[in-house]
One Martini backbone bead per residue (centre of mass of N, CA, C, O) as a GRO file, in nm:
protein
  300
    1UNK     BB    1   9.628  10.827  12.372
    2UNK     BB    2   9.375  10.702  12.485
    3UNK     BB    3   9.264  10.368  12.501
    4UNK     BB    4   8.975  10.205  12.418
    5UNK     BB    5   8.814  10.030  12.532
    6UNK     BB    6   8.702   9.700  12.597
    7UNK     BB    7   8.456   9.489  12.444
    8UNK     BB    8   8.215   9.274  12.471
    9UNK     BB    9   7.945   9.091  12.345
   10UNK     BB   10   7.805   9.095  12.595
   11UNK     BB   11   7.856   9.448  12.646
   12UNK     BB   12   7.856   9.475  12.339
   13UNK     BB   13   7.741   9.579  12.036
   14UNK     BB   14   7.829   9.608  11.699
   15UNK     BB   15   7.816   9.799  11.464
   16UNK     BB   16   7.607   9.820  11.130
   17UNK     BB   17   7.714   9.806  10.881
   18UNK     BB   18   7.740  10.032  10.615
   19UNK     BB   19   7.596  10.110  10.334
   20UNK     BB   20   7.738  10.199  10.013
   21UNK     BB   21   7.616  10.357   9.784
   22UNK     BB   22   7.619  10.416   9.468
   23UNK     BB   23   7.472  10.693   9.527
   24UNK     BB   24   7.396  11.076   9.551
   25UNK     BB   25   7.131  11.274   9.635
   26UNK     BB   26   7.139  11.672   9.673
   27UNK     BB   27   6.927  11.897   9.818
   28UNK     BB   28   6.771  12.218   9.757
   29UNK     BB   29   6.469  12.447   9.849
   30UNK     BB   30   6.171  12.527   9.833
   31UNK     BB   31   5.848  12.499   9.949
   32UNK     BB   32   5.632  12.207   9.877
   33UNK     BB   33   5.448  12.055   9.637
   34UNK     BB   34   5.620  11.731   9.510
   35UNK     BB   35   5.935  11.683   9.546
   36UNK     BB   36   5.965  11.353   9.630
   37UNK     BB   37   5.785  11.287   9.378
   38UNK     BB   38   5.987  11.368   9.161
   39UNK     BB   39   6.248  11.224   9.290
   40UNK     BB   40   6.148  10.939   9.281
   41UNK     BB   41   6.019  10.907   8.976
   42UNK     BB   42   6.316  11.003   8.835
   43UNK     BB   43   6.419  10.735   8.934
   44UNK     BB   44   6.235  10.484   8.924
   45UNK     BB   45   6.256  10.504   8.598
   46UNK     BB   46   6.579  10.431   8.609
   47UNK     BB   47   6.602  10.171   8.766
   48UNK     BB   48   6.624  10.258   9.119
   49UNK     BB   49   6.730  10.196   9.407
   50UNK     BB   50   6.595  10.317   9.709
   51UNK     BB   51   6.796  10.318  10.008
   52UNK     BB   52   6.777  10.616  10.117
   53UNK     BB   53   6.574  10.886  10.313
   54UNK     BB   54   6.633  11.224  10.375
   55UNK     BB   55   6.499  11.500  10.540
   56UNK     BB   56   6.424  11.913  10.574
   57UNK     BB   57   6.217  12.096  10.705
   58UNK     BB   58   6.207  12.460  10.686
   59UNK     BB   59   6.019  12.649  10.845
   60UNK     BB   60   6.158  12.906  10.893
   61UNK     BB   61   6.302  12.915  10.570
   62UNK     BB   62   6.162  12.797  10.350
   63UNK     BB   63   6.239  12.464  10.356
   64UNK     BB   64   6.426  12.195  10.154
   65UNK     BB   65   6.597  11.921  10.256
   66UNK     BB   66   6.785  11.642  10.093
   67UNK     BB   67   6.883  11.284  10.090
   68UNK     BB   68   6.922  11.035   9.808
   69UNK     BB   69   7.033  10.674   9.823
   70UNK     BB   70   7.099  10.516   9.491
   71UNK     BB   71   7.098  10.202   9.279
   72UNK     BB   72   7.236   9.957   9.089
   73UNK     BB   73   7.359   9.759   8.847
   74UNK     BB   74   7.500   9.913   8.704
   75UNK     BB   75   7.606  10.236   8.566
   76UNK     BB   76   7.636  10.611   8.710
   77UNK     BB   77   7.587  10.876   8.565
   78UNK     BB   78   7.602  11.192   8.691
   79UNK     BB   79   7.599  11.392   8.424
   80UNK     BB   80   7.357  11.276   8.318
   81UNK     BB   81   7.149  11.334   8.538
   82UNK     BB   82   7.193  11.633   8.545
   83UNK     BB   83   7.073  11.659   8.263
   84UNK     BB   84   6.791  11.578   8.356
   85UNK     BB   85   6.729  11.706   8.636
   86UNK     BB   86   6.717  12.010   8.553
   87UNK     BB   87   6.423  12.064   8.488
   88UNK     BB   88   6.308  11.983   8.777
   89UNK     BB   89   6.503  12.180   8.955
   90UNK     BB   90   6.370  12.432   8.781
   91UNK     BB   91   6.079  12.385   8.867
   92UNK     BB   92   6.188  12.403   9.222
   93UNK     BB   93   6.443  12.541   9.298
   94UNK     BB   94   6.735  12.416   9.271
   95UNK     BB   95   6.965  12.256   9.459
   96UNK     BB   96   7.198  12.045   9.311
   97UNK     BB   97   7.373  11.692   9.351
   98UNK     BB   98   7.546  11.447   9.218
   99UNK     BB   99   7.675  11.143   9.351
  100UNK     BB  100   7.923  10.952   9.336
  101UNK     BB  101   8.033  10.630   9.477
  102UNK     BB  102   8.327  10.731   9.477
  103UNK     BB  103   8.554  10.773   9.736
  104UNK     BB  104   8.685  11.044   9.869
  105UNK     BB  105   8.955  11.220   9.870
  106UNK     BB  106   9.233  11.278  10.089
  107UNK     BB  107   9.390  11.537  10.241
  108UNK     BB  108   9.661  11.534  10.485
  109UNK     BB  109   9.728  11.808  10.795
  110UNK     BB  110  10.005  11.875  10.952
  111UNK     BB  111  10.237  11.878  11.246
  112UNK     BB  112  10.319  11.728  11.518
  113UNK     BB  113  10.071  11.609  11.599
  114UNK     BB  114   9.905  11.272  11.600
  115UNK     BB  115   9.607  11.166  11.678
  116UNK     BB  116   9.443  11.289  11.415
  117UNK     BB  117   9.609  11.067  11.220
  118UNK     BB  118   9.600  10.807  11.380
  119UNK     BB  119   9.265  10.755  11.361
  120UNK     BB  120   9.230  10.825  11.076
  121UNK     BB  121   9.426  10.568  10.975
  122UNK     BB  122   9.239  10.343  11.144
  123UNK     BB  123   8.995  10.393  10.975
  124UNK     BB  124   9.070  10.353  10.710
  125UNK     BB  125   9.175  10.056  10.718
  126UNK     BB  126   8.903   9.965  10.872
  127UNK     BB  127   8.656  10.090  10.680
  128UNK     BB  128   8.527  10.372  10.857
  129UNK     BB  129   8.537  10.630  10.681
  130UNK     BB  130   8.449  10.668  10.348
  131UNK     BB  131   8.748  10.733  10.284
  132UNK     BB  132   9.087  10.841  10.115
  133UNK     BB  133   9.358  10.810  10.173
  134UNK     BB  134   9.664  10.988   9.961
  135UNK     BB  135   9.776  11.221  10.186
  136UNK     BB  136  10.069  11.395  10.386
  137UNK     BB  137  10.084  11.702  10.493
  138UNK     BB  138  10.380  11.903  10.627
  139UNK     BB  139  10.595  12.156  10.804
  140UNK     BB  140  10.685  11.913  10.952
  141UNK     BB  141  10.882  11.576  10.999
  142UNK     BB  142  10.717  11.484  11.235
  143UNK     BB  143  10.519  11.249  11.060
  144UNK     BB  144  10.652  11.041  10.842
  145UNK     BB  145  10.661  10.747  10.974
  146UNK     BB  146  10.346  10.723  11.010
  147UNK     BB  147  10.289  10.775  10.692
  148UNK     BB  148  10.468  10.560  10.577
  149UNK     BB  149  10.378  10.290  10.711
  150UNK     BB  150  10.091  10.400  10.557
  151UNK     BB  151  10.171  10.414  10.258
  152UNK     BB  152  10.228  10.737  10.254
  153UNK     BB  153  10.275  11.049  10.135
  154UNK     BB  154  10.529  11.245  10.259
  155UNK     BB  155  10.469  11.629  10.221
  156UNK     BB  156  10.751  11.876  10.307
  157UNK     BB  157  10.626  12.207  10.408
  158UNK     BB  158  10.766  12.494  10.472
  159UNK     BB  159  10.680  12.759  10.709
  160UNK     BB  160  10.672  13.117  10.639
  161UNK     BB  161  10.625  13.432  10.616
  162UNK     BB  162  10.785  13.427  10.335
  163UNK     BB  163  10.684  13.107  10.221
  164UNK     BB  164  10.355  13.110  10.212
  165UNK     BB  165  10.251  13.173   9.886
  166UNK     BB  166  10.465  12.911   9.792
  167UNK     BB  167  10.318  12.701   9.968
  168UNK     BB  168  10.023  12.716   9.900
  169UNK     BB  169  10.091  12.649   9.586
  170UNK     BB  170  10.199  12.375   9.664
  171UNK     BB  171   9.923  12.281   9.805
  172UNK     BB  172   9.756  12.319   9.528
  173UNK     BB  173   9.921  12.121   9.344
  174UNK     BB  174   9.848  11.845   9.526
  175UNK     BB  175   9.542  11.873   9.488
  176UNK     BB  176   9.582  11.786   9.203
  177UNK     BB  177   9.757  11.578   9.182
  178UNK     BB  178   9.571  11.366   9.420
  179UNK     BB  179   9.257  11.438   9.360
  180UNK     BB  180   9.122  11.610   9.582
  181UNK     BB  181   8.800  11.639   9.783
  182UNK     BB  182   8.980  11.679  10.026
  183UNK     BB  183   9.077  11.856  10.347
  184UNK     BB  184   9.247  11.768  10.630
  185UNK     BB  185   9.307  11.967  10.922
  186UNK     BB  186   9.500  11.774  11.175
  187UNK     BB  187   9.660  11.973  11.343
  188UNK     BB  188   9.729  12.258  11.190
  189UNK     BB  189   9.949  12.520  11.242
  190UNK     BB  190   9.816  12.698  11.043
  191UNK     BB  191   9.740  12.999  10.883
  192UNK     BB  192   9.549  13.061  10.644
  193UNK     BB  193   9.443  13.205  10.342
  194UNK     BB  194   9.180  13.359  10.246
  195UNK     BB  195   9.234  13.244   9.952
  196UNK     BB  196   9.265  12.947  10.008
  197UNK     BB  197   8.949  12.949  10.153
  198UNK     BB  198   8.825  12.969   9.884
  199UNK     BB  199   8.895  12.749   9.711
  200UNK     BB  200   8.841  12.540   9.985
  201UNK     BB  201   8.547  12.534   9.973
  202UNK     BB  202   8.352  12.287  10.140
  203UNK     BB  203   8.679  12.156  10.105
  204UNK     BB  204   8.739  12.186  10.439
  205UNK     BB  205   8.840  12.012  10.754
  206UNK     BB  206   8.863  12.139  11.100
  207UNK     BB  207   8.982  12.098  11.408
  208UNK     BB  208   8.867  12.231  11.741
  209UNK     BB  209   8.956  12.303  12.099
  210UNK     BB  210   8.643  12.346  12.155
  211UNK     BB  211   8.450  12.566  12.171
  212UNK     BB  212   8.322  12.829  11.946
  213UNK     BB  213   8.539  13.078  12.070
  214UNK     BB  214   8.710  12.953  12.271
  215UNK     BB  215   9.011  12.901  12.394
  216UNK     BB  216   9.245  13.056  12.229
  217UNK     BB  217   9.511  12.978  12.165
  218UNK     BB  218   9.764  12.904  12.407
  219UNK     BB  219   9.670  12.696  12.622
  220UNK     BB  220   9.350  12.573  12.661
  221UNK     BB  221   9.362  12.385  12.917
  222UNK     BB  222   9.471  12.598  13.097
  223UNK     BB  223   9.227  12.783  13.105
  224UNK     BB  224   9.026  12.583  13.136
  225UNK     BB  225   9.134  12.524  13.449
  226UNK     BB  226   9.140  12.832  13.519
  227UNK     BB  227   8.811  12.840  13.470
  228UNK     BB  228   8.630  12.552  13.581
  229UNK     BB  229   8.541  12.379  13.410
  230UNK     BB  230   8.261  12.116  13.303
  231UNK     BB  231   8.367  12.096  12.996
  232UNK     BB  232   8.481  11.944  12.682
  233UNK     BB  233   8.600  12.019  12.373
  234UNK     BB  234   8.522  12.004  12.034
  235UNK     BB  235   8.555  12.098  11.641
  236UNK     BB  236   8.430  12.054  11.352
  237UNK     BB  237   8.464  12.240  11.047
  238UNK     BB  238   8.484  12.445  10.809
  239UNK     BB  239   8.659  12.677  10.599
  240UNK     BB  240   8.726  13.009  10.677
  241UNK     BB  241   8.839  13.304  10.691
  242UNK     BB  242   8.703  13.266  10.939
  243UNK     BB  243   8.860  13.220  11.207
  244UNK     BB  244   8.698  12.990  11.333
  245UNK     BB  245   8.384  12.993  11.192
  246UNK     BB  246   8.279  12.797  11.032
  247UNK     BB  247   8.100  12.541  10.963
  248UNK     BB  248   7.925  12.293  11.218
  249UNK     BB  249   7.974  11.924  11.159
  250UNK     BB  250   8.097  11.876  11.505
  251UNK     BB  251   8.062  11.789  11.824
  252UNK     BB  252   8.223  11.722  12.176
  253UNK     BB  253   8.173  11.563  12.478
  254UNK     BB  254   8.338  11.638  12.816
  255UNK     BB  255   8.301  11.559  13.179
  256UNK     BB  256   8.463  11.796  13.417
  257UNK     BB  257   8.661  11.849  13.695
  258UNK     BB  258   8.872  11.975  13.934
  259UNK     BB  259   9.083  11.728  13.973
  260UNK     BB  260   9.190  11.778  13.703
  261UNK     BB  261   9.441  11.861  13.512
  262UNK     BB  262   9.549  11.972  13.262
  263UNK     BB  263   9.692  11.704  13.139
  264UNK     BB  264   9.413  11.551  13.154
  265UNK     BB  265   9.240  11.752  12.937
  266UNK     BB  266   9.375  11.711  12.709
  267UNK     BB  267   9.342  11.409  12.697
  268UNK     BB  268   9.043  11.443  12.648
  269UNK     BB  269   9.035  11.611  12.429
  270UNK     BB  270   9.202  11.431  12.208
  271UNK     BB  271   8.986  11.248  12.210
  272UNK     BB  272   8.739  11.458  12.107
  273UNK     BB  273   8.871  11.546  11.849
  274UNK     BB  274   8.861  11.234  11.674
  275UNK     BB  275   8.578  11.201  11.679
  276UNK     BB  276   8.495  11.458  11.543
  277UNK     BB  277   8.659  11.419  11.283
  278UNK     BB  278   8.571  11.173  11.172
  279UNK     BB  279   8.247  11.208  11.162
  280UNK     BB  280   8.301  11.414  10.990
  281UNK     BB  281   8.441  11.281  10.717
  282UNK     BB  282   8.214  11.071  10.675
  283UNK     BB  283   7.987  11.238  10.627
  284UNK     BB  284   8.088  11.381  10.399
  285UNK     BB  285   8.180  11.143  10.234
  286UNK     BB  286   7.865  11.051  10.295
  287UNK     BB  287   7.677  11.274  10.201
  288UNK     BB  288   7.546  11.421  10.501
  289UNK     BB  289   7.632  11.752  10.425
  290UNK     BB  290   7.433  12.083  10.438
  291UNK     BB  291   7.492  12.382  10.356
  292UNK     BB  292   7.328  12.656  10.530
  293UNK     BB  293   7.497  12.893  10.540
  294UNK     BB  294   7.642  12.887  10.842
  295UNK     BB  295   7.553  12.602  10.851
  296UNK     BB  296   7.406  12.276  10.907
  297UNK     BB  297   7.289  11.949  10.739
  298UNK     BB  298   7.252  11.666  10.921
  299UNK     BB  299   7.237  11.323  10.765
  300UNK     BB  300   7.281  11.044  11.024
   0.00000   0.00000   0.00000
C-alpha cells in the first residue's frame, strides 16, 4: 500500500479529535410533532448533558431517524433507560437502542491479503478506530506474524467445502469466546453461509473492491483497466444472504485514466478500500448509521 504523504503543521491542520460519548440513544419512528422535545425533554430531566444531536426527516418515508448523544457525571445504566423510555417510545412508534459508552469488540476476518488488516491495526493503535480489535480469524496462516506482533490473537481456521459448516460453527464460537460486537471481513475471501450472515445481520461488516456490482469475482482492476474506467473505488456495506448486495455504508473514489496499468489500478483500489473501511467501522463503532429497510442513514 502506498503510504500516505506527510503533511507539515503549515500546509495542513490536524482533524479535531473527536469527543467519545458516554451513551448514545439511536431511533427511528413515523413522523410527528414533539418527537425532540420527548427525546431532550427524558435526557435532561435524568440530569444528562446532550453532547451531540443529529436527526433525518424522511420526507419521502415519513420517517424521523435521530442520534443523540449524551453524557453524565455518574454512570449510565442503559437497561434501565430502555425500560423507563419504553413508554414514550410506545407513544411514538419509535424503534430505538440505548448504546453504552464502551467501544465496541471487533473480531477481523482476513485471508492473505494486508493492506486492510495493517490499516484497522494502525487506526487502532493510534486511537482513531473507536472499536477495540480483540482477534483476528483467517482461512490462511500468511497473516499470523501480523496480528501477533499487534498483540492479537490469531485463529486459522481452514476452509474447504467439505468443512465449511464446521468452520463457520468455529467462527460463531469464536464470536461468543471474544464477546465480539461487530465481525469485520478485511479482505475474507470465503462466500458466507446464508445462515451465518443471518445470525450476523446488522454486524458484520464487508469491504468490496468497486462500486456494486461492478468487476465481481477474479482479477476486478484487469476488468476495470479493460473496461476503461475513468473512476476506481470501494464500498464498504454490511453482510447479507445477497452476495455484496448489503446496505452500503461508505464508498470511496478514486479518478483514473487510461495511462495507469492494472497493478497501478489495483494499488490505487487498496488505498480506496482501507479508507472505506475505517470509515464504515468506526462510523458503525460511534453509532453513527441506522438501517432503513436496505439502505443506510448515517450521522457523520
Amino acid at each position: 500500500m502506498t503510504a500516505a504523504p506527510t503533511l507539515s503543521r503549515s500546509t495542513a491542520e490536524a482533524p479535531a479529535a473527536r469527543v467519545t460519548p458516554t451513551a448514545v440513544l439511536t431511533l427511528s419512528c413515523p413522523q410527528r410533532a414533539g418527537i425532540v422535545h420527548a427525546v431532550s425533554s427524558f435526557l435532561v430531566e435524568r440530569g444528562f448533558d446532550i453532547t451531540e444531536h443529529q436527526q433525518f426527516d424522511d420526507a419521502s418515508e415519513g420517517a424521523l431517524h435521530l442520534r443523540t448523544a449524551f453524557s453524565s457525571e455518574g454512570t449510565i445504566d442503559a437497561d434501565a433507560l430502555t425500560a423507563e423510555f419504553a413508554e414514550t417510545a410506545e407513544h411514538f412508534g419509535m424503534e430505538f437502542t440505548f448504546h453504552p459508552a464502551a467501544a465496541p469488540r471487533v473480531l477481523v476476518m482476513v485471508s492473505k491479503e494486508d493492506h486492510c488488516l495493517h490499516d484497522l491495526i494502525y487506526r487502532w493503535k493510534a486511537g482513531n478506530l473507536a472499536a477495540e480489535l480483540v482477534a483476528v480469524v483467517s482461512n490462511h496462516p500468511t497473516l499470523r506474524p501480523m496480528a501477533e506482533a499487534a498483540g492479537l490473537p490469531f485463529i486459522h481456521i481452514p476452509v474447504t467445502p467439505e468443512t465449511k459448516p464446521g468452520a463457520e460453527a468455529d467462527l460463531l464460537a469464536l464470536v461468543e469466546e471474544y464477546r465480539a460486537d461487530l465481525v469485520v471481513l478485511a479482505r475474507y475471501m470465503q462466500i458466507l453461509s446464508d445462515d451465518l450472515c443471518r445470525r450476523l445481520a446488522g454486524r458484520a461488516i464487508n469491504i468490496h473492491h468497486s462500486f456494486l456490482p461492478g468487476f465481481k469475482g477474479a482479477k476486478p482492476y484487469h476488468q476495470a483497466h479493460a473496461r476503461g474506467v475513468k473512476h476506481i473505488g470501494a464500498t464498504a456495506h454490511y453482510v447479507t444472504a445477497d452476495l455484496d448486495e448489503g446496505p452500503i455504508i461508505e464508498q470511496e473514489v478514486i479518478r483514473v485514466d487510461h495511462r495507469l496499468a492494472p497493478q497501478d489500478l489495483a494499488t490505487l483500489g487498496r488505498e480506496s478500500e482501507t479508507i472505506a473501511l475505517a470509515r464504515a467501522v468506526r462510523w458503525h463503532a460511534e453509532r453513527r448509521v441506522l438501517l432503513s429497510g436496505h439502505r443506510t442513514i448515517i450521522f457523520a
